[in-house]
C-alpha atoms as one frame of an Amber mdcrd trajectory, in Angstrom:
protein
  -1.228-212.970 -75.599   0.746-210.062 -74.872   3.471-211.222 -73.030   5.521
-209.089 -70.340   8.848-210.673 -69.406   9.408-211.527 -66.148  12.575-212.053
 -63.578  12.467-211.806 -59.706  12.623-208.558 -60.123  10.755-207.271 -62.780
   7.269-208.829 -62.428   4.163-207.817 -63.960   1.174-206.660 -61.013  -2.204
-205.643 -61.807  -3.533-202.428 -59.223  -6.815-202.377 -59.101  -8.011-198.609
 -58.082  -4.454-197.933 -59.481  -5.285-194.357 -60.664  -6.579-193.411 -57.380
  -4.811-191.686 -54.440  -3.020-194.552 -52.547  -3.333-196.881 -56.145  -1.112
-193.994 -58.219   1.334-193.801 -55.475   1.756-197.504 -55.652   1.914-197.901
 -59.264   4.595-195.046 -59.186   6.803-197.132 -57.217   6.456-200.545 -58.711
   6.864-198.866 -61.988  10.523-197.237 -59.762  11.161-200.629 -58.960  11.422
-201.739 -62.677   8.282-203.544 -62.852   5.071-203.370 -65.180   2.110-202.625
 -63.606  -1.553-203.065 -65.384  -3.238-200.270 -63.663  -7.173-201.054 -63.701
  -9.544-198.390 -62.967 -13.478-196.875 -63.896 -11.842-193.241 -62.451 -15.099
-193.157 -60.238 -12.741-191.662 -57.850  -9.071-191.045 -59.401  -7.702-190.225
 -62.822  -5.402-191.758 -65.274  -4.389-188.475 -64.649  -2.624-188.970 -61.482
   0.141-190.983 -63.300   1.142-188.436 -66.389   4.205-188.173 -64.753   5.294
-191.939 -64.610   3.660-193.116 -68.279   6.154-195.499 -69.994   6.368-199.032
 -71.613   5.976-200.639 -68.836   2.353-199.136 -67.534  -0.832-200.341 -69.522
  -3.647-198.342 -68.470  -6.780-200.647 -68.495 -10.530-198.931 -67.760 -13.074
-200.946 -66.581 -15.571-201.864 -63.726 -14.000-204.567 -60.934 -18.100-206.072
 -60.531 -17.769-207.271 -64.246 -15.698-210.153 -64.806 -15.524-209.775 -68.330
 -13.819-206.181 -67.779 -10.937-207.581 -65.818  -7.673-207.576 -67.824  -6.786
-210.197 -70.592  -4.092-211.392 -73.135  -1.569-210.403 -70.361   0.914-213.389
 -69.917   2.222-214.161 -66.291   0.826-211.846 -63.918   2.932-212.252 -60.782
   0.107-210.159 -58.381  -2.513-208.128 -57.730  -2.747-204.984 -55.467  -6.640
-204.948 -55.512  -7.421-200.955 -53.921 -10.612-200.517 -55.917 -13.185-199.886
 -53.621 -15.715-196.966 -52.687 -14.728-194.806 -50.107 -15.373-191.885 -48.328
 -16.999-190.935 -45.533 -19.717-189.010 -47.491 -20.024-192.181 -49.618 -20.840
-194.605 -46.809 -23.771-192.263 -45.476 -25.075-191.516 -49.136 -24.585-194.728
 -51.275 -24.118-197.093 -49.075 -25.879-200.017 -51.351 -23.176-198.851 -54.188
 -20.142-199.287 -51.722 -21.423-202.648 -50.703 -21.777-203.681 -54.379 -18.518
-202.511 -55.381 -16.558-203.505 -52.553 -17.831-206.977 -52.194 -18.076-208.146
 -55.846 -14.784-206.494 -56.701 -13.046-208.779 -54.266 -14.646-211.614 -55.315
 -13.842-211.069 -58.851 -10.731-210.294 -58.212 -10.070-213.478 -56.152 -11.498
-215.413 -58.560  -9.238-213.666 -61.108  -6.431-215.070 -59.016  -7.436-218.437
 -59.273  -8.098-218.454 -62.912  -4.861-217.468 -63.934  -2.759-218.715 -61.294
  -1.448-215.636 -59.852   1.250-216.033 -57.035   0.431-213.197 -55.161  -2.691
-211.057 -53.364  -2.835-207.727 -51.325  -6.184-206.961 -50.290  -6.831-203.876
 -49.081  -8.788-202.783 -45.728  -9.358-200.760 -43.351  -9.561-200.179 -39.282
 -13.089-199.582 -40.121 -13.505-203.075 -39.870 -12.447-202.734 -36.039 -15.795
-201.048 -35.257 -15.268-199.315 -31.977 -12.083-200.949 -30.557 -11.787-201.957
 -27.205  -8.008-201.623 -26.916  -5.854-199.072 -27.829  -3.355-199.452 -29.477
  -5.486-201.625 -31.497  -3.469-204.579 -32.766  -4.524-206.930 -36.250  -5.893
-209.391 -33.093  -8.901-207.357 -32.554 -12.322-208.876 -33.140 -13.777-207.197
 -36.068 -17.483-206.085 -35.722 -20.337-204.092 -37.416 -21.708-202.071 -34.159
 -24.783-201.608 -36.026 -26.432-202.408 -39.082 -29.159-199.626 -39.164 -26.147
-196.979 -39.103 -24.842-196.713 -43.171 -21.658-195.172 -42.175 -20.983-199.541
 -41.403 -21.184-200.486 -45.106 -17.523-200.334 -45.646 -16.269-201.616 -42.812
 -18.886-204.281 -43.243 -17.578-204.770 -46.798 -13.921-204.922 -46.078 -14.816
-208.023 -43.256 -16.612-209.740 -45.811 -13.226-209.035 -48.434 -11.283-210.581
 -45.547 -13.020-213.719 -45.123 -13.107-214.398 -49.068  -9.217-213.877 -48.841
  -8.503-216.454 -45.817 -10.959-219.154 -47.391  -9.496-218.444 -51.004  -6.027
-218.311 -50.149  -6.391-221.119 -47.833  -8.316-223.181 -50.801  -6.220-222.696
 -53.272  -2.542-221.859 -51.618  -1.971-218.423 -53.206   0.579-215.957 -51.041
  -2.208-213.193 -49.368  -1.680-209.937 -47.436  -4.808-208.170 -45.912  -3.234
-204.589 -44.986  -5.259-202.557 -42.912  -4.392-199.145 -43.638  -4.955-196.406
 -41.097  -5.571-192.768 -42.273  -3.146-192.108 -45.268  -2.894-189.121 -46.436
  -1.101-186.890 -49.110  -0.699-185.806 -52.613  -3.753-186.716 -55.108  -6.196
-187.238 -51.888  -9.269-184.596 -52.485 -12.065-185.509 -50.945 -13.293-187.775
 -48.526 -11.218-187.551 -45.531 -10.868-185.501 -42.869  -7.399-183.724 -43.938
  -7.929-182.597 -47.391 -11.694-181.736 -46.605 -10.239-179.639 -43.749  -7.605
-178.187 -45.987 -10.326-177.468 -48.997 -12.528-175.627 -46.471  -9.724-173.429
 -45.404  -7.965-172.633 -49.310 -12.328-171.602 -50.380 -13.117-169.814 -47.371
 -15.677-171.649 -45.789 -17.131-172.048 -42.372 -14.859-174.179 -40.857 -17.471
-176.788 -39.358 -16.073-179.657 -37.759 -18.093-182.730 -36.488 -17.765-183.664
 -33.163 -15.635-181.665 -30.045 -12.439-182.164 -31.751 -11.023-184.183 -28.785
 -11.562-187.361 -31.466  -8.266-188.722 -32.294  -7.024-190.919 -35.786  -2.816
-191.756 -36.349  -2.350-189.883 -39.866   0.424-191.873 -41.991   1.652-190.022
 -44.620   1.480-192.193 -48.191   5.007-192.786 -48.884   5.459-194.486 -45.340
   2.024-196.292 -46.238   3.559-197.717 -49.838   6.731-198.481 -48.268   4.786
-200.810 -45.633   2.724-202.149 -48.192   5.795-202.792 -50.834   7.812-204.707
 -47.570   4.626-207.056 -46.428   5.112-208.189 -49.866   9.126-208.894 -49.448
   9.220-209.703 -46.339   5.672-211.667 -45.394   6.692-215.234 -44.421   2.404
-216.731 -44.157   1.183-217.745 -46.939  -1.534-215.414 -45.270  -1.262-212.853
 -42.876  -2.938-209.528 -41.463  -1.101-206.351 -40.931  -1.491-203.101 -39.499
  -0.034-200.135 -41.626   0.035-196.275 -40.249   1.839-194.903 -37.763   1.078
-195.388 -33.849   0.849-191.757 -32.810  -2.989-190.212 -32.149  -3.615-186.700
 -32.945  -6.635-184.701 -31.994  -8.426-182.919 -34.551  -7.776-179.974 -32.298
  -4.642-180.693 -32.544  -4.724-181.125 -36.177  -6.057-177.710 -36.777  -3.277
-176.279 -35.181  -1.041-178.098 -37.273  -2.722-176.875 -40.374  -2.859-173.299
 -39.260   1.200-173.489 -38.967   2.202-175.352 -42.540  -0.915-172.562 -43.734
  -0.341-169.949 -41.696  -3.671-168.967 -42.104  -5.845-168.677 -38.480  -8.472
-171.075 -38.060 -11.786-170.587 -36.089 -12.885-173.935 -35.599 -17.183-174.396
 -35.145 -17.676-177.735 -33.563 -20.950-179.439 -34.620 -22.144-182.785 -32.876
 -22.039-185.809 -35.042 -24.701-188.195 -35.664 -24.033-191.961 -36.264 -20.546
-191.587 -35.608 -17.464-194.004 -35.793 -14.849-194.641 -32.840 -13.493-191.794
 -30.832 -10.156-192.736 -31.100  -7.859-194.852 -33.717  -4.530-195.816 -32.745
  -2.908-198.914 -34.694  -0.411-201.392 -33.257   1.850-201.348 -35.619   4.246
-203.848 -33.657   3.634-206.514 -36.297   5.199-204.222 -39.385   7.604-202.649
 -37.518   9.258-206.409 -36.770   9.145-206.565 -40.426  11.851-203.595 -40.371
   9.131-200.885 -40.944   9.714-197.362 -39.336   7.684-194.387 -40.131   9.663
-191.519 -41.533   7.695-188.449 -42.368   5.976-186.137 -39.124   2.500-185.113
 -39.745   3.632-181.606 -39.592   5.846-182.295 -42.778   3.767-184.376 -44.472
   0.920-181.625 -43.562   2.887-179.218 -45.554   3.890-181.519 -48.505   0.264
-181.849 -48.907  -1.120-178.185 -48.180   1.333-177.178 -50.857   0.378-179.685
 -53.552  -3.686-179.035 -52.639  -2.814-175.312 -52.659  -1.448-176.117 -56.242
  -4.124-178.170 -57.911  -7.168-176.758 -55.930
């Protein structure tokens, strides 16, 4: 076996989805932290790519498919964790393939819990999504919120319909067979290495290429953007701090923003004018998304970047590699 030393604080973590958007930013900073980190990927969505700038020793690129067992990593000695991120999304994606993101999201996590149990990994961070809220009935919405599928016929469901199905295979696993588990619902990340998918850089792309700028719905909807280094710092301190052996966390940042009001945002970091056309939305999610994020914060979490500067950290870097 290849064997990667180990102390309590250098451990070895495999990130599944690790050269994606959120995945590269978290392999970045366990890599800071003086760990190795298998990163595990198909680049469906992301790029090996994304971590040229954080390549050493101590990162082992590994391609493969999370639905084949056989493609998971081997000869690795004393994995400590897994950060398992590989999953379809997308808005676009749930609408078009849903099937695919069902298949994906749902074997991956049982492969990758079964991956756990096989070689006696310590540690699991599984993550989800507020999708799996449906349409809340409170707001803030807190990790006590019944999950739900509001409707089966509607595709846009499949992931949040996957990631409920990923959670209950993590409490029964975890519960069966005593591993440490974090499900970590993130809420609307956003930042460098994002390109598609979601609603800021798809807004941002239409504006840098000149298109109509088409928005769906009256732009009175409203989401709580969390910039990704206040995401990875969340995720990094469940880890530390977590003391479950399984537990469910909101991570984002409890301030709602209008897409109106999101626009406006854009048109200052851009200074560009926008001319939003509103176009009604068919088989839409919730109105509104607004995380309790009471539960972190106790951990010692505090959000630390404004949308308006992470707006522009991100403008400028999709400006850059458009």
């Amino acid at each position: 076996m290849l064997e990667l030393n180990n102390s309590d604080t250098n451990r070895t973590y495999v990130v599944t989805g690790g050269a994606g958007f959120l995945g590269s930013h978290l392999v970045e900073r366990l890599l800071q932290e003086g760990n190795k980190v298998i990163c595990f990927d198909n680049e469906f969505r992301g790029s090996f790519k994304n971590l040229n700038s954080c390549r050493s020793k101590n990162l082992v690129l590994h391609r493969g498919d999370i639905r084949n067992l056989n493609e998971w990593p081997i000869n690795f000695d004393r994995i400590y964790g897994i950060y398992h991120l590989a999953a379809i999304n997308g808005t676009h994606n749930f609408y078009e393939i849903p099937e695919t993101v069902l298949d994906v999201n749902v074997k991956g996590v049982i492969n990758a819990l079964e991956f756990v149990r096989k070689n006696d990994i310590e540690y699991f961070s599984f993550a989800s999504t507020p999708e799996a809220y449906g349409i809340p009935q409170t707001f803030p919405t807190s990790e006590t919120e019944i999950l739900a599928v509001p409707n089966i016929i509607n595709p846009r469901w499949s992931y949040g319909a996957s990631k409920i199905i990923g959670e209950v295979y993590c409490s029964a696993l975890s519960n069966k067979y005593g591993f440490k588990c974090s499900i970590v619902r993130f809420h609307n990340t956003y930042g460098p290495r994002d390109h598609s998918g979601h609603v800021i850089p798809d807004l941002i792309h239409k504006l840098l290429k000149n298109q109509k700028f088409v928005v769906e719905g009256n732009g009175n909807e409203t989401r709580s953007f969390s910039f990704v280094s206040d995401s990875i710092d969340a995720t990094l301190l469940i880890e530390k701090k977590q003391t479950l052996k399984l537990d469910v966390f909101n991570v984002g940042i409890d301030k709602e923003t209008t897409i109106l009001d999101l626009i406006q945002l854009i048109e200052k970091v851009s200074n560009k004018k926008i001319r939003p056309i509103l176009k009604e939305k068919i088989n839409a999610g919730t109105t509104r998304r607004i995380p309790d994020i009471s539960k972190i914060r106790n951990l010692g979490f505090t959000p630390k970047i404004s949308l308006e500067k992470g707006l522009k950290i991100t403008f400028d870097w999709l400006l850059e590699n458009k």
